[in-house]
C-alpha positions in Angstrom: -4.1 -26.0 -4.7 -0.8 -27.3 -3.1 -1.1 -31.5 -3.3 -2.1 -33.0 -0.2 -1.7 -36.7 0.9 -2.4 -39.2 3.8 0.4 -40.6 5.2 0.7 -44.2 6.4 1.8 -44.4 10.3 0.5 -44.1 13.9 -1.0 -40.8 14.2 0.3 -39.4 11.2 -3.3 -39.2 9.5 -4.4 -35.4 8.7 -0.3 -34.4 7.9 0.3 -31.9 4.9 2.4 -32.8 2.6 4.2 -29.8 1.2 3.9 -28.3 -2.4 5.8 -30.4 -4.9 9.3 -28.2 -5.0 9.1 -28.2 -8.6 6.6 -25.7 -8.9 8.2 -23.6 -6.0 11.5 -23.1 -6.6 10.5 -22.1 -10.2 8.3 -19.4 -8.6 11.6 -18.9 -6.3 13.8 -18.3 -9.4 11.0 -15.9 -10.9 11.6 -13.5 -7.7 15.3 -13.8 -7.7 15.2 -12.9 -11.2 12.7 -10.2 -10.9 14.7 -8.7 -7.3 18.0 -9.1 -9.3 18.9 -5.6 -8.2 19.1 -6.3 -4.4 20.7 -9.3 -5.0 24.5 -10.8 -5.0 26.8 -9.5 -7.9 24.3 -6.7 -9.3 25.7 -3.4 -10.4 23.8 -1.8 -7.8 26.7 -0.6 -5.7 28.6 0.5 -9.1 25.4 3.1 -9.8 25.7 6.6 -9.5 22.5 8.0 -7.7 20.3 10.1 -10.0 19.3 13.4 -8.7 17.1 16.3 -9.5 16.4 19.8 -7.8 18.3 17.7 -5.1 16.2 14.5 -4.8 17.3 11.5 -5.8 14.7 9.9 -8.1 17.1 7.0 -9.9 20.4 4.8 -10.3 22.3 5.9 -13.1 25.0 3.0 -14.9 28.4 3.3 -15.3 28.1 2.9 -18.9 24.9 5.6 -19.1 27.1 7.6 -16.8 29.9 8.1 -19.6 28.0 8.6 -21.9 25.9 11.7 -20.5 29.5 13.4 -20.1 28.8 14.4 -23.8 26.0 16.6 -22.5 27.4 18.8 -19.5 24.6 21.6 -20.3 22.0 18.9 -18.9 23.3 16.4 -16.7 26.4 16.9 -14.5 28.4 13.8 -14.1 31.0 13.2 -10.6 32.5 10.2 -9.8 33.3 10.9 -6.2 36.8 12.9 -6.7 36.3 16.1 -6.0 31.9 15.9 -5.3 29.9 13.1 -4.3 29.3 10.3 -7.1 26.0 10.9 -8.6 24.6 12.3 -11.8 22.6 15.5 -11.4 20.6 17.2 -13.6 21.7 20.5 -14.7 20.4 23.1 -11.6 19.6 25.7 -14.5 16.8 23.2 -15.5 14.2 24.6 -13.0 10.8 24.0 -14.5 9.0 20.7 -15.0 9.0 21.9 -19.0 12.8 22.8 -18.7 13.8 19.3 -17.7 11.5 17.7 -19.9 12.4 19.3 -22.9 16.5 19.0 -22.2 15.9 15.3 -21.4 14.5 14.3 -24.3 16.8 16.1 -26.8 19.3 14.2 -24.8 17.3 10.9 -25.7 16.6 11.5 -29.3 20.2 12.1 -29.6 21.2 9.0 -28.2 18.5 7.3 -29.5 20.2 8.5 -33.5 23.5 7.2 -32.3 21.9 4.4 -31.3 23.6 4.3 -28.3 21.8 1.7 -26.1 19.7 -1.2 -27.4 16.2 -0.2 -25.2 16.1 3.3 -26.9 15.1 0.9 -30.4 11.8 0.4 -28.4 11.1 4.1 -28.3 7.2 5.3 -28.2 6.8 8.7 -28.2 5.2 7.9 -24.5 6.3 10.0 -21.4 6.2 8.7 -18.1 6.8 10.8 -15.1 9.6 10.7 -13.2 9.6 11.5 -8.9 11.5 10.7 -6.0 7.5 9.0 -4.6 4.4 8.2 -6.1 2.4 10.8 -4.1 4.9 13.6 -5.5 4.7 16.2 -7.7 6.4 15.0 -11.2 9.9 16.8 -11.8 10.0 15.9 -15.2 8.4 13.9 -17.8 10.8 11.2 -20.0 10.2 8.8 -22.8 9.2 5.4 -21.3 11.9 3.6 -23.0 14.9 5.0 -22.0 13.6 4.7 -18.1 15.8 2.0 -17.7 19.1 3.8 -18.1 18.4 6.3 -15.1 16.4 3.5 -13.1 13.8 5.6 -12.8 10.6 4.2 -10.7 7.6 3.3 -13.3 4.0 2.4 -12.5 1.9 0.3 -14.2 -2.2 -0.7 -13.5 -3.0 -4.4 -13.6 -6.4 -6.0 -14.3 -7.3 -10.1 -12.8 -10.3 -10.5 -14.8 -12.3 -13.6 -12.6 -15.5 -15.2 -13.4 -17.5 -19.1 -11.9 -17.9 -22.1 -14.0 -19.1 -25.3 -11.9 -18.5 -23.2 -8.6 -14.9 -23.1 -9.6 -13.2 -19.8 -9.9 -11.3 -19.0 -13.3 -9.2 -16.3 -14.1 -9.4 -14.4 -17.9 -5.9 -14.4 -19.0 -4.3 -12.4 -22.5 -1.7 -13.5 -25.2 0.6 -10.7 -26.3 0.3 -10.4 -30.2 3.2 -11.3 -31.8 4.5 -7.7 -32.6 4.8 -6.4 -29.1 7.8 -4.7 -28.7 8.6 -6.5 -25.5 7.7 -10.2 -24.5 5.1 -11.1 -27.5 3.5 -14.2 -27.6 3.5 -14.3 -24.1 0.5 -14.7 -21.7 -0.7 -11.6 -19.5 -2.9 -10.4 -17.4 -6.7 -9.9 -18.8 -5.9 -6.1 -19.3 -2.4 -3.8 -17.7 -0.6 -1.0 -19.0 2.1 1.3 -18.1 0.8 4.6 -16.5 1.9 7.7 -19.0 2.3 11.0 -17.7 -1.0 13.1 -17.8 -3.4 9.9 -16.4 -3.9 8.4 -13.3 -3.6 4.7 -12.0 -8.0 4.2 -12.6 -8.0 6.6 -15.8 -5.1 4.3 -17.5 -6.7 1.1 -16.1 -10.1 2.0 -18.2 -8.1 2.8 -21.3 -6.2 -0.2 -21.1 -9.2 -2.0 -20.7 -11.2 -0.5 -23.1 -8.3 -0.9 -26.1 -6.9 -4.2 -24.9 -10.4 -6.4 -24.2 -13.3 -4.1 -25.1 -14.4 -3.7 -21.2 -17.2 -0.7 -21.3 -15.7 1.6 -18.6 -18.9 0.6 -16.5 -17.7 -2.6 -15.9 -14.3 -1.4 -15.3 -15.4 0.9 -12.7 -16.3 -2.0 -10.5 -13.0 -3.0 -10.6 -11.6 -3.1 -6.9 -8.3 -1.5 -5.9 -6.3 -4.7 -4.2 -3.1 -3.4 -3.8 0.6 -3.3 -5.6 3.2 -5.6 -6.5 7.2 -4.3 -6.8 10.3 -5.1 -7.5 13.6 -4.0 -9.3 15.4 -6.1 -11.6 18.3 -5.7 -14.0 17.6 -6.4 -17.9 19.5 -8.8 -20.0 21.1 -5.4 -22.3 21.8 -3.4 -19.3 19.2 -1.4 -17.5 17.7 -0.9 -14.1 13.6 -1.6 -13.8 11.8 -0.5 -10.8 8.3 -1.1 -11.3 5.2 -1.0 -9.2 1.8 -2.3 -10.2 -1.5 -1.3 -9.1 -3.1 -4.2 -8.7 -7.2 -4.2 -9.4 -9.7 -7.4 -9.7 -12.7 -7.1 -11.3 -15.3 -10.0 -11.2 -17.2 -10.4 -14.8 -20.6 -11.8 -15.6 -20.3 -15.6 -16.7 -21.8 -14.2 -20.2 -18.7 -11.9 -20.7 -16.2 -12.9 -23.1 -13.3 -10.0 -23.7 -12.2 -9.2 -27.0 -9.6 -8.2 -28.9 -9.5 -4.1 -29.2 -6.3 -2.2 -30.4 -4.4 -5.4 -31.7 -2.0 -5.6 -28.5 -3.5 -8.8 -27.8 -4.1 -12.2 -30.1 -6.2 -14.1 -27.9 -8.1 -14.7 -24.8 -8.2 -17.8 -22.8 -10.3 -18.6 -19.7 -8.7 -20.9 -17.2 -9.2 -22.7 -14.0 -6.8 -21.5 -11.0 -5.0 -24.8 -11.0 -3.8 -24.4 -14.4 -3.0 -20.5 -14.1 -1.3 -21.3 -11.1 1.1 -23.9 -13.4 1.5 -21.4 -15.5 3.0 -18.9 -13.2 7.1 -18.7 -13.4 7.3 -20.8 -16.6 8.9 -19.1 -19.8 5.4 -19.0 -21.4 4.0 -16.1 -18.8 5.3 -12.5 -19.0 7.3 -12.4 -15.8 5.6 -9.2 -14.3 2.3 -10.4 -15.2 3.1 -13.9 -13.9 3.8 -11.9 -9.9 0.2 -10.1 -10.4 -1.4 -13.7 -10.8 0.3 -15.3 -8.3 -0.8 -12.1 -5.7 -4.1 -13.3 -6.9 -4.0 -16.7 -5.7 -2.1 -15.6 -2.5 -5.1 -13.2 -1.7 -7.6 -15.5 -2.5 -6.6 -18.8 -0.3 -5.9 -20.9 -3.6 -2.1 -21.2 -2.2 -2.1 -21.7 1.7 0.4 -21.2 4.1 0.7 -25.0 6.0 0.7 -26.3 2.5 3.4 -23.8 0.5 6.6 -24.1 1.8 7.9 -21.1 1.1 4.6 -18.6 2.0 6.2 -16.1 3.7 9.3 -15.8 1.1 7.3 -15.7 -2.3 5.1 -12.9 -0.7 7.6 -11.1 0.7 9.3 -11.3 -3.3 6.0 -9.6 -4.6 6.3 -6.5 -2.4 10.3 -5.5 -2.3 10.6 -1.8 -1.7 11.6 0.0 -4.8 
């Protein structure tokens, strides 16, 4: 909870005294960070739209740009001249298999030349690719090359919650040390990317099931709360929209998670005050950090006459993609 004080002084009695500014403008650089692409001095304006069957579904770099010249029986490349600047996939492509199939011999080529650094993370996991959410999928890609055609990703996120005391604490992950991406760091108590083929509640009960050994009949009483965005650039080059559906799931005092499929080295249940600290410091996957922190905004831990900066750190959670 934001520090409150008594000040000395006629009538002054019953003043707030405003959230130490340590904790907020950390939380403030988190959202800059995690916004960079709206922001001053991003490449956003160098981007060539990326469009498909004449919908534009991504931002495309300069640098990604050249290189899919090399492949003009996929991906037609203008940069203004003669045709508007965008990339487009090939028109001949007209099937959802078509375009998948192109695109990823595309990918594992550039992925043998080791072209750009994120294709070293590759999966073997495809993630659709749409102008919206509620659309139709034009194509299916592999999930670590998304970045280089800015392509919108989804996610589902878990709060796990439980009482101690009356108090409320939150259930809170350690990536193992292996992760491909952020390890070590703390996460939510269960969240995954949503691959092609599965829905936002069927990939929140396999990520709960591998991750902390939820039985899918606890997970069903999981509530729906809402989503977090927001589009950043990565350190290597990239563009990351991402949107998480956001669930919270209260658990039985009795329940302790445990570790399932190795993604995870640990579990740690902590009061709000000290998630709350925790949120925007190196030690809390960034993404995972925003989900907490919509937790505590939604349940009244953080307050708007005691947060200085309520209406901005919300409004850096929901940035349209």
């Amino acid at each position: 909870m934001a520090q409150r004080d008594w000040l000395e002084g006629g009538g002054s009695r019953g003043r707030v005294v405003m959230a130490a500014p340590g904790w907020s403008e950390r939380v403030r650089e988190l959202l800059t960070r995690m916004n960079s692409f709206h922001g001053a001095g991003s490449s956003k304006a160098l981007c060539l739209p990326f469009m498909v069957a004449g919908q534009q579904v991504g931002h495309v770099p300069q640098a990604v740009a050249r290189c899919l010249c090399q492949y003009p029986a996929v991906f037609s490349v203008s940069q203004g001249d003669e045709a508007p600047a965008r990339v487009e996939l090939s028109l001949q492509l007209a099937s959802y298999e078509q375009r998948t199939s192109a695109v990823q011999g595309v990918l594992r080529d550039l992925r043998a030349q080791q072209a750009f650094p994120c294709l070293k993370e590759w999966r073997e996991e495809l993630y659709n690719v749409m102008p919206y959410f509620c659309d139709p999928p034009l194509f299916s890609m592999e999930r670590a090359a998304t970045p280089l055609f800015g392509v919108k990703c989804y996610g589902a996120h878990l709060n796990g919650y439980t009482w101690r005391n009356g108090q409320m604490h939150m259930w809170l992950a350690r990536r193992a040390l292996n992760k491909p991406t952020y390890p070590g760091l703390l996460d939510n108590l269960a969240a995954g990317g949503i691959a092609s083929g599965l829905s936002v509640r069927e990939t929140l009960v396999k990520e709960c099931q591998e991750e902390a050994c939820i039985p899918a009949s606890l997970t069903a009483l999981a509530k729906a709360v809402g989503t977090i965005s927001y589009t950043y650039e990565g350190a290597r080059g990239g563009i990351y929209p991402e949107c998480q559906f956001v669930f919270d799931l209260e658990l039985p005092e009795d329940f302790v998670p445990q570790v399932g499929d190795g993604e995870v080295q640990e579990f740690y249940l902590w009061p709000l005050d000290k998630v709350k600290e925790a949120i925007g410091s190196p030690d809390f996957k960034p993404n995972c950090s925003m989900v907490a922190l919509d937790f505590l905004f939604r349940h009244s831990y953080i307050l708007p006459d005691e947060e200085r900066y309520y209406a901005e750190l919300v409004e850096g959670l929901h940035r349209p993609l």
